[in-house]
N, C-alpha and C positions, 0 to 999 in steps of 0.2 A: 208766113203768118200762121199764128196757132192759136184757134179759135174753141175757148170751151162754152160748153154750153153746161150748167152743174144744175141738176132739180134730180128727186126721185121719181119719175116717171108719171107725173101727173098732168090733167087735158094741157095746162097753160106751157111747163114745159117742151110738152112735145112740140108746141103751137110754136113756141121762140127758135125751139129746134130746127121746125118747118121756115120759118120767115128766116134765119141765118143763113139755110143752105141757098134760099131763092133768093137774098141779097147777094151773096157771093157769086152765083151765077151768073144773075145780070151783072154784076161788074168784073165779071171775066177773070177777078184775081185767085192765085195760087193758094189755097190758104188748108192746112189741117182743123178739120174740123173733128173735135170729141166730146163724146156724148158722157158726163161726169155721172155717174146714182149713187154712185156707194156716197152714203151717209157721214162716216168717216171722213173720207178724201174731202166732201163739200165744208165739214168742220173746220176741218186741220186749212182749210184756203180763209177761212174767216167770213163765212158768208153764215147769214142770219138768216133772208127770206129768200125763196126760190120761187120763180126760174133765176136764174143769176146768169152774167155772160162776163165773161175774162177774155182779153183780148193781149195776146203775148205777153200773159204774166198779171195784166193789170185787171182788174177789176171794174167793170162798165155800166149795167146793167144788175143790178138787186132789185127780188122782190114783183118784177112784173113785165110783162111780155111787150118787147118794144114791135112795132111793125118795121114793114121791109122798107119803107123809107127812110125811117129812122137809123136802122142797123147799116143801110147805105153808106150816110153819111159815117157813123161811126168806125166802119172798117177804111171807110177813105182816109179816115184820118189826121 
């Protein structure tokens, strides 16, 4: 699983960054996680408001920092 996380390094993104790595943990799955800032790169994926979270390719998350139950459910899938 390949998990981005896309924001310019601002408190909220860090925070989704933060609640990503500790849902992934607690649910014990294998998953790359990367941290997107370049400005460009978050363009060129079509994302408008950050934090943003992409999840193998798809797009999940715009605009606001989910919690780690949320993110749970969403990497389970």
């Amino acid at each position: 699983m390949k998990i981005e996380v896309l924001g310019t390094g601002c408190m909220k993104c860090r925070r989704l960054l933060k609640n990503v790595e500790a849902a992934v943990k607690e649910l014990g799955i294998d998953a790359e996680i990367k941290k997107v800032d370049d400005i460009t790169e978050i363009m060129e994926l079509g994302v408008m408001f950050t934090p943003a979270l992409a999840v193998d390719g798809e797009m999940r998350i715009s605009g606001r920092v989910a919690d780690v139950e949320e993110l749970k459910e969403i990497l389970k899938g």
